[in-house]
C-alpha positions as CSV (number, residue, x, y, z in Angstrom):
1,X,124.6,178.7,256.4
2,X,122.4,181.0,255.2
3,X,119.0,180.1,254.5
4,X,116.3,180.9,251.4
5,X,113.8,183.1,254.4
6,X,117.0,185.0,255.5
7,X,117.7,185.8,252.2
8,X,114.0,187.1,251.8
9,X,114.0,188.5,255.2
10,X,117.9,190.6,254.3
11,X,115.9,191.6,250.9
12,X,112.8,192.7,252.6
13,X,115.1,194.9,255.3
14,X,117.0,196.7,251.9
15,X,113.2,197.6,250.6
16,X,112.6,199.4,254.0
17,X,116.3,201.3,254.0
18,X,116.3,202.2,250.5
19,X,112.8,203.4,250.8
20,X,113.3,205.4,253.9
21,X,116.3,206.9,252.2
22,X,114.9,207.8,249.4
23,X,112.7,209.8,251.3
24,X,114.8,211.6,253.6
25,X,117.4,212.6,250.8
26,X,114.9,214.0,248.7
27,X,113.4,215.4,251.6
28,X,116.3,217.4,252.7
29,X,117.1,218.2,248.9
30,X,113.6,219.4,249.2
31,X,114.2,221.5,252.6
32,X,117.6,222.8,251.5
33,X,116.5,224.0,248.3
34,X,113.1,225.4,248.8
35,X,114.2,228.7,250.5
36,X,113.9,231.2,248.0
37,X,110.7,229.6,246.8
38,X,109.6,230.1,251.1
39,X,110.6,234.0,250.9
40,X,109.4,234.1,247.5
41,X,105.8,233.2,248.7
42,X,106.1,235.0,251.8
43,X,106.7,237.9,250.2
44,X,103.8,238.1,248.2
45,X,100.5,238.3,250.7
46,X,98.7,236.2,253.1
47,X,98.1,233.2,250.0
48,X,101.6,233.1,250.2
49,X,101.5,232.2,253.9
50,X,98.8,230.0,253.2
51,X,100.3,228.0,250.3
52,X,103.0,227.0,252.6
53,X,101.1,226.0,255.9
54,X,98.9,223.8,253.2
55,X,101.9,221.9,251.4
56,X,103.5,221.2,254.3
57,X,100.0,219.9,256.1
58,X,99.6,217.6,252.9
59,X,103.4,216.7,252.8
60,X,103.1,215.2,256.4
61,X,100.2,213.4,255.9
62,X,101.4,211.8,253.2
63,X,104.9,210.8,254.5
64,X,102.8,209.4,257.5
65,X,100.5,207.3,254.8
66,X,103.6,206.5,253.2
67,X,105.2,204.9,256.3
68,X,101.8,203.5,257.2
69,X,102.1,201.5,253.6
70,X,105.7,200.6,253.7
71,X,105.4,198.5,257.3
72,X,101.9,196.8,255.8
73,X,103.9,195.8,253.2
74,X,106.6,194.7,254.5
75,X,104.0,192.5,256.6
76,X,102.6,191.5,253.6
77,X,102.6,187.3,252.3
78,X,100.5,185.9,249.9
79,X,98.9,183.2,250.4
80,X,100.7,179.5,249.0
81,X,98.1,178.0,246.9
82,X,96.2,174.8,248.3
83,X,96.1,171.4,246.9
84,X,93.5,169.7,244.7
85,X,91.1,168.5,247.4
86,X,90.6,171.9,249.0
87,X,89.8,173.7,245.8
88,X,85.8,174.6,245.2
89,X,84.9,174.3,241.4
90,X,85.3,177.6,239.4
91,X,83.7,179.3,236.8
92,X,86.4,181.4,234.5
93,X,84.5,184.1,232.2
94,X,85.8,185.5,229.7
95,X,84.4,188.4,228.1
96,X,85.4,189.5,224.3
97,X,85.3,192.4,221.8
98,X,87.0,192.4,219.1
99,X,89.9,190.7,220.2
100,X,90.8,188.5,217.3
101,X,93.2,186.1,218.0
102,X,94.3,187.3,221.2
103,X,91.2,185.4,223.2
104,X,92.3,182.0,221.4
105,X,95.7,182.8,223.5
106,X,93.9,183.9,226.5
107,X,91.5,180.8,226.6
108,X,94.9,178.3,226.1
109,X,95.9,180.1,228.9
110,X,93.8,179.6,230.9
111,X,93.1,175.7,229.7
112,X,96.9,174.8,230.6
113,X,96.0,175.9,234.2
114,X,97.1,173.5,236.8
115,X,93.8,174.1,238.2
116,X,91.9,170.4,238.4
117,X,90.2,169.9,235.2
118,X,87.4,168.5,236.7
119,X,86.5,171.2,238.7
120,X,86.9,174.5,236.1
121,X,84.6,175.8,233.5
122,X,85.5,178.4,230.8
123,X,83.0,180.7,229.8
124,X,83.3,182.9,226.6
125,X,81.4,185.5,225.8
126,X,81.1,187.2,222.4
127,X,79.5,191.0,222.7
128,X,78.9,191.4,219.5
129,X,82.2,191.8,217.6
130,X,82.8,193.2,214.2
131,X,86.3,191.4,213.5
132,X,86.6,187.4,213.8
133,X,86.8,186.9,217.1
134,X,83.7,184.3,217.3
135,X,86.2,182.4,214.9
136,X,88.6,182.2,217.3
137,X,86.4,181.8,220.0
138,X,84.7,178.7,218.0
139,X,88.3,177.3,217.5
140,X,89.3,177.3,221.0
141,X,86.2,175.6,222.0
142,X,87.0,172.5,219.1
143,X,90.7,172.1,220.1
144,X,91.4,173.5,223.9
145,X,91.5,170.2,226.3
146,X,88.9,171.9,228.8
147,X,85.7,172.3,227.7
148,X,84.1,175.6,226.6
149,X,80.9,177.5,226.9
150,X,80.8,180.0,224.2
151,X,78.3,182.9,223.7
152,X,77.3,185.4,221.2
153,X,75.9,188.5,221.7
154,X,73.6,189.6,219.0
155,X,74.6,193.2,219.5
156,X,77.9,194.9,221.6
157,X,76.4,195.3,224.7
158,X,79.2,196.2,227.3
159,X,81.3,194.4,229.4
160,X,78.8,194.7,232.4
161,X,76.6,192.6,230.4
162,X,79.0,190.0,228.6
163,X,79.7,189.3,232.3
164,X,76.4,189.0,233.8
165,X,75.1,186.7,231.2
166,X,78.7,184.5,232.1
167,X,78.0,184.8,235.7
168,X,74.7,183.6,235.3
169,X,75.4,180.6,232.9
170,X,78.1,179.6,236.0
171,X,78.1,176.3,237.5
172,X,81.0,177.4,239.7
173,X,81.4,178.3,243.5
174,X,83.9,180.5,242.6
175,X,83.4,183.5,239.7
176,X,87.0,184.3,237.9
177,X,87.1,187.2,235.7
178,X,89.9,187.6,232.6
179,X,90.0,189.9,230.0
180,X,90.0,188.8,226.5
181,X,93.7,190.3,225.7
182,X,95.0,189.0,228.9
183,X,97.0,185.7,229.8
184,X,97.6,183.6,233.3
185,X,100.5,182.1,234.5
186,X,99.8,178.3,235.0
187,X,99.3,178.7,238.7
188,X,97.4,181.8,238.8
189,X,94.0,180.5,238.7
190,X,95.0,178.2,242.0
191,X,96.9,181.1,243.7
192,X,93.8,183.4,243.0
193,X,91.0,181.3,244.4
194,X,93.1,180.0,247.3
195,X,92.1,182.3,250.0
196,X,88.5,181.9,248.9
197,X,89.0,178.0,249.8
198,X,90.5,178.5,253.3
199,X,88.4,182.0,254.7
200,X,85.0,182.3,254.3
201,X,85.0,186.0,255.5
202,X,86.7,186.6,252.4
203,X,84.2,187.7,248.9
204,X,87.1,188.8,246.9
205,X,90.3,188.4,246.0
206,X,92.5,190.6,243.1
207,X,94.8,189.3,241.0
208,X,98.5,190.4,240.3
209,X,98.3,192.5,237.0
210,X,101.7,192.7,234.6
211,X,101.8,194.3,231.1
212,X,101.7,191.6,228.2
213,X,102.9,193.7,225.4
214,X,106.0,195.6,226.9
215,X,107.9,195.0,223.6
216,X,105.7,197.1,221.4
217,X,107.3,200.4,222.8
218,X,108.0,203.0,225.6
219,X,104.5,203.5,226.9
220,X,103.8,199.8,228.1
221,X,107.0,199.8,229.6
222,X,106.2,202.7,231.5
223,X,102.7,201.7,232.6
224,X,104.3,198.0,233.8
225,X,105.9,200.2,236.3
226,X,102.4,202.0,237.2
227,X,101.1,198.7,237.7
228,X,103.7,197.2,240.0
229,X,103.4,199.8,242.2
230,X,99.7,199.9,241.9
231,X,99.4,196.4,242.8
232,X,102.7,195.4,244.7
233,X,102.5,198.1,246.8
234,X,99.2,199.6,246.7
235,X,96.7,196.8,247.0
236,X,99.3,194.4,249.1
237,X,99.2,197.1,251.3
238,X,95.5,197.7,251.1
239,X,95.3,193.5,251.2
240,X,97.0,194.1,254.7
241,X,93.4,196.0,256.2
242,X,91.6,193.1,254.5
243,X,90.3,195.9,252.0
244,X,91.2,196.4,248.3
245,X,89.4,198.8,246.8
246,X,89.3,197.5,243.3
247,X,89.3,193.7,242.1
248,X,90.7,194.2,238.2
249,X,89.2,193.1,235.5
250,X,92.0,191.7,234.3
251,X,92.0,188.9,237.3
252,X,89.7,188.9,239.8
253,X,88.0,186.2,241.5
254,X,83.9,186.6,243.6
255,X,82.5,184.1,245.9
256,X,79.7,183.3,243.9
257,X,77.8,182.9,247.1
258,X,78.4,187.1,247.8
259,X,78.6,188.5,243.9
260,X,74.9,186.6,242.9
261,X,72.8,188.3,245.2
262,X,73.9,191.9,244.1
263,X,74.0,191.2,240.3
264,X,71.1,192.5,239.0
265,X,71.6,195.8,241.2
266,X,75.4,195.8,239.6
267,X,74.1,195.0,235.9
268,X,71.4,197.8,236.1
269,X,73.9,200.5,238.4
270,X,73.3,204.1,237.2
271,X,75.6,207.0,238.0
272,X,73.5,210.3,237.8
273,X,70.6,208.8,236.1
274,X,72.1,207.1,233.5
275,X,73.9,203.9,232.9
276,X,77.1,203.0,234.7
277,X,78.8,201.0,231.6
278,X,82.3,201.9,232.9
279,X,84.1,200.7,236.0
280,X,82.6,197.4,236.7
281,X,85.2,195.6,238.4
282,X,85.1,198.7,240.8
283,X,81.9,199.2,241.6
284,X,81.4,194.7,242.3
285,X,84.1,195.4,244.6
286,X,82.3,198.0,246.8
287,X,79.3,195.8,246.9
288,X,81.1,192.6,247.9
289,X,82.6,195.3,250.8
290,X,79.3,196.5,251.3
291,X,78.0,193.3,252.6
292,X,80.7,192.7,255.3
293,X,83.4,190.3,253.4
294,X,87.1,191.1,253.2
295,X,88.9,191.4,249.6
296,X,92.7,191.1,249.6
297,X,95.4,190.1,247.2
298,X,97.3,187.7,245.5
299,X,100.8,188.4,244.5
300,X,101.1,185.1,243.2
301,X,98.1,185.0,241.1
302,X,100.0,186.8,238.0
303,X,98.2,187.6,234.7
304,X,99.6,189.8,231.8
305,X,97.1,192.2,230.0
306,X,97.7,194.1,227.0
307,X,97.7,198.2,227.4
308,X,97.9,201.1,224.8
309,X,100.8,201.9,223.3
310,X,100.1,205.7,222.1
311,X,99.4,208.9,223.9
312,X,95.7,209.1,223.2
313,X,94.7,205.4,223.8
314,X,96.3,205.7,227.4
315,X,94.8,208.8,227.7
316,X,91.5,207.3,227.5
317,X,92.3,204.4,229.4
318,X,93.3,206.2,232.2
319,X,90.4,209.1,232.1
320,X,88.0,205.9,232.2
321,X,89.8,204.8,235.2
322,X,89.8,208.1,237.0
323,X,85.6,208.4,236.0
324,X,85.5,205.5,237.5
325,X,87.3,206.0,240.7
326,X,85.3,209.4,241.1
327,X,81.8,207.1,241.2
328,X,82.6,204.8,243.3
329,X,85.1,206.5,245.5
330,X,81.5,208.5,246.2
331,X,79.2,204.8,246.4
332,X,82.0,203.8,248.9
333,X,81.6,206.9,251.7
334,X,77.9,205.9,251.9
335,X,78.7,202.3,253.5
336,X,82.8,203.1,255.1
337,X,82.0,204.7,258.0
338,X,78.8,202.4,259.2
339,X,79.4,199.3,260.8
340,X,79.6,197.5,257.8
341,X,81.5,194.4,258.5
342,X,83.1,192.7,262.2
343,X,86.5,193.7,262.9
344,X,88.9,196.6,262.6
345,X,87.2,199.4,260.2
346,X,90.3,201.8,260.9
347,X,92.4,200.7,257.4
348,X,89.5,200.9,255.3
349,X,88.3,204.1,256.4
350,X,91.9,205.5,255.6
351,X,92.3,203.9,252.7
352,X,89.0,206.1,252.0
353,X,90.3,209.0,253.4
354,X,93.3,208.8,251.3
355,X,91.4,208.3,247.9
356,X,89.5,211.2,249.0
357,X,92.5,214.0,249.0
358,X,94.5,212.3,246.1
359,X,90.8,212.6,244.3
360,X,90.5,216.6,245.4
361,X,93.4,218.2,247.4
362,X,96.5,217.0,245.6
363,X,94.6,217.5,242.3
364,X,94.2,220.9,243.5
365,X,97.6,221.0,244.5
366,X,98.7,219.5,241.6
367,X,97.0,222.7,239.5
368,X,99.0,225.0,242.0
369,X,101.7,223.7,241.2
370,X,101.1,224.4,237.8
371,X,100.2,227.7,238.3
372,X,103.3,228.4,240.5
373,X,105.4,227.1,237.5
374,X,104.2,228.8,235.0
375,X,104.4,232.3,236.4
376,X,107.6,232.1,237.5
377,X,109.6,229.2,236.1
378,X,112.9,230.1,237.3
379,X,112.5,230.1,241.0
380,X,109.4,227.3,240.9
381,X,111.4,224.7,238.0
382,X,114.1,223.6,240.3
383,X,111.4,222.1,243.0
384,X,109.1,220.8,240.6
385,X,111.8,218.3,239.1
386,X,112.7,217.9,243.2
387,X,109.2,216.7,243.7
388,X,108.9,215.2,240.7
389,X,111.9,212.8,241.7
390,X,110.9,212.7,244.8
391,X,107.6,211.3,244.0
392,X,109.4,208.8,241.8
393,X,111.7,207.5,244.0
394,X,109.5,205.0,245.8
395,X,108.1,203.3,242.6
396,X,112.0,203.4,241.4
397,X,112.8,201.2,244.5
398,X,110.4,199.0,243.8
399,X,110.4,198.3,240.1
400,X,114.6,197.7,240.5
401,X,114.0,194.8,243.0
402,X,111.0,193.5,240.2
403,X,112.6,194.1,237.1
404,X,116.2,195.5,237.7
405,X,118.0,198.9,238.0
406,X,118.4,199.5,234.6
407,X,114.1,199.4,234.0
408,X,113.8,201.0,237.5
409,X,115.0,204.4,235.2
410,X,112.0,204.4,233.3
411,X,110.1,205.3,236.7
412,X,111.6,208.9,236.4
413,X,111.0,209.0,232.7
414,X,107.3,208.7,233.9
415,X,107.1,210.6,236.3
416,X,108.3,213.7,234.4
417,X,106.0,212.4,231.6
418,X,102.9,211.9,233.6
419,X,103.1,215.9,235.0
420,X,103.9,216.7,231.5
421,X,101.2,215.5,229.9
422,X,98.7,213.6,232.5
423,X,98.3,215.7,235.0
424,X,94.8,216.9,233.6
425,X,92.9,213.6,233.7
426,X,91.9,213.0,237.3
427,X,90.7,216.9,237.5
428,X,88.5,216.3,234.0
429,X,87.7,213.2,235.5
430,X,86.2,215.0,238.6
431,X,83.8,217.5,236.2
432,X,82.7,214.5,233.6
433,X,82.0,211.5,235.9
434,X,78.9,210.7,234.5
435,X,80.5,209.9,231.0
436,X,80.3,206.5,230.7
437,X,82.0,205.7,227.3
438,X,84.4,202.9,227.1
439,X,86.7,204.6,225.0
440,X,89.5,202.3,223.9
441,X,86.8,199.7,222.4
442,X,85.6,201.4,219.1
443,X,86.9,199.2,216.4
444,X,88.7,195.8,215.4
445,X,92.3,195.4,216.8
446,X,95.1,194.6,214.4
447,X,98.2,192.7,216.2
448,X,100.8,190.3,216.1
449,X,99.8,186.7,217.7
450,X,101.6,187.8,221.3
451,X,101.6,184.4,222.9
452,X,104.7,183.1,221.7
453,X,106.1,186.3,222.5
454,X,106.0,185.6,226.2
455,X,109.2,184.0,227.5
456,X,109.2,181.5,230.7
457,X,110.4,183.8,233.2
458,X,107.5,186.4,232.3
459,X,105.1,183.4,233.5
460,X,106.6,182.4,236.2
């Protein structure tokens, strides 16, 4: 009879073929095609020469990363989430701007957690909205079961702040961060803090980010599959070398023992002499690192966030991301390569390494490629959709064994839709760092209530 594990353990062997596959099929594709592009540059002068010795350098490394990540995660089990008894108290902050009804939803979310009541405090913080989200917030506080600490913010401060003053108002052991548009599944606050409870060489742990709003059109769909990849094969694979780079702000939990010390140097952070107001949850994340504790992940701590549904809001989003990214990516390689923790170092420091070239030579690449395209379309075209599926492929694989084959389709859509028309952030990103605008925040959201829009199976 065949058993539930060997049913995992048959589905875990189809991820490795159909991922190798994928690779070598588009990879000979690749090879068997690419011959008149090879004379083409060959033919031109020594850049030519050059050009190809370089692709082919990156291409190796990053079919060896990509093989590196595949067996971590593969390896890769979160961790079953612990009974009553062994769960510290926790503090769950929750930081609003004008969110309107939404942070009702997210705070009877989070108040219908199976976590013990006894042992969880909600925190809500106001920073200074325009629209009636204290309303809400006041409302949730007079009819959610667990009690509530709300507070206002005379002015909008930032998120930074909004936190700090939660963090500091904590009676927890544990720090949980969730964003106002955001909701948990009922076991994600005790799948989250479990490997806090059991390892106390552990400061951090991320959460398992969906998209909420997938019905309001194409572009959440799309970025759903960004984020399963992102976090279902990214940081499980980064959770693998006990370092994740970034704990999201979405879900993200601190040992409140690591995260109190460095608070005031996180709330005051400057980037170039100004104010680091962008990329919080990244920049905690280095410091929890910094001070020798592991961060990993938690597949089974799920939470759905809301995400733009135009061009120039996800544009944003993403070129706040990438600002972000650039800072600390830079904070990080000042600690990485010390002796900054006990135990293997080797995963971190190529998870560093990586970040570094997607951050300069692939963007470089990436402009190249552009280049290459441009000035001569019909013998460059071919390979860029080649590469383009190519790239694809793996996050295709993935999303068909999340979602099914039919979504896994939209993967490709992206990908032809991110070199279309995204392809500029991340080397913007590189020249503007020190921008520190939020971006998507500038005025009152209009929405429909989205919390009885999520079915069972999306929680579960």
């Amino acid at each position: 009879m065949v058993t539930t594990r060997q049913i995992i353990e048959n589905k875990k062997k189809f991820i490795t073929l159909a991922c190798i596959l994928a690779v070598v099929v588009t990879a000979c594709r690749y090879g068997a095609g690419g011959l008149s592009a090879t004379q083409f540059l060959r033919g031109m002068a020594w850049w030519g020469d050059a050009l190809i010795v370089s692709f082919s350098v990156f291409s190796c490394l990053a079919l060896a990363e990509l093989v590196w990540r595949i067996i971590l995660v593969l390896k890769y089990r979160p961790i079953p989430g612990v009974s009553d008894d062994q769960l510290p108290t926790c503090t769950v902050v929750v930081p609003a701007y004008n969110e309107g009804r939404q942070v009702f939803d997210t705070l009877k979310s989070l108040a219908d957690s199976d976590y013990p009541r006894k042992k969880i405090q909600l925190i809500a913080v106001d920073d200074g909205s325009a629209d009636d989200t204290w309303e809400w917030i006041k409302q949730a506080k007079r009819t959610l079961a667990v009690p509530i600490l709300t507070i206002r913010q005379p002015r909008n401060q930032g998120k930074r702040q909004a936190l700090y003053d939660g963090f500091k108002r904590s009676t927890g052991k544990v720090l949980v961060t969730v964003d106002s548009d955001s909701m948990v599944a009922p076991d994600t606050l005790r799948n989250l803090v479990t490997p806090l409870a059991i390892n106390p060489g552990i400061g951090a742990v991320a959460g398992n980010v969906r998209v909420l709003n997938q019905a309001q059109g194409i572009i959440p769909r799309m970025v759903d599959i960004v984020f399963v990849f992102s976090f279902d094969f990214m940081r499980a694979s980064q959770s693998m070398v006990r370092t994740v780079t970034c704990t999201p702000g979405a879900l993200s939990a601190y040992r409140k023992s690591a995260a109190i010390g460095v608070l005031d140097k996180w709330l005051n952070q400057t980037f170039l002499g100004r104010p680091a107001n962008i990329g919080e949850d990244r920049a905690l994340t280095n410091m929890i690192l910094r001070q020798g504790y592991e961060v990993v992940f938690q597949q089974n701590a799920k939470v759905f966030t809301e995400v733009p549904v135009g061009y120039a809001q996800l544009c944003k989003m993403y070129l706040r991301w990438a600002r972000s990214n650039v800072r600390e990516t830079i904070a990080m390689t000042t600690f990485i390569f010390t002796r900054f923790r006990r135990g293997s170092m080797l995963g971190a420091r190529i998870n560093l390494v990586s970040d570094v070239i997607k951050l300069t030579v692939a963007q470089l690449f990436f402009l190249i490629s552009w280049g290459l395209l441009l000035w001569h379309p019909a013998i460059f075209g071919s390979k860029a959709i080649i590469g383009i599926v190519m790239g694809s492929s793996l996050s295709a694989t993935i999303y068909a064994l999340k979602s099914g084959r039919f979504s896994s389709i939209l993967a490709f859509i992206y990908g032809f839709f991110f070199f279309a028309t995204l392809t500029w952030i991340k080397p913007y990103a590189l020249i503007t760092p020190h921008h520190s605008r939020w971006l998507t925040r500038a005025c009152p959201k209009v929405k429909p209530d989205l919390h009885h829009q999520l079915s069972a199976r999306q929680l579960t």
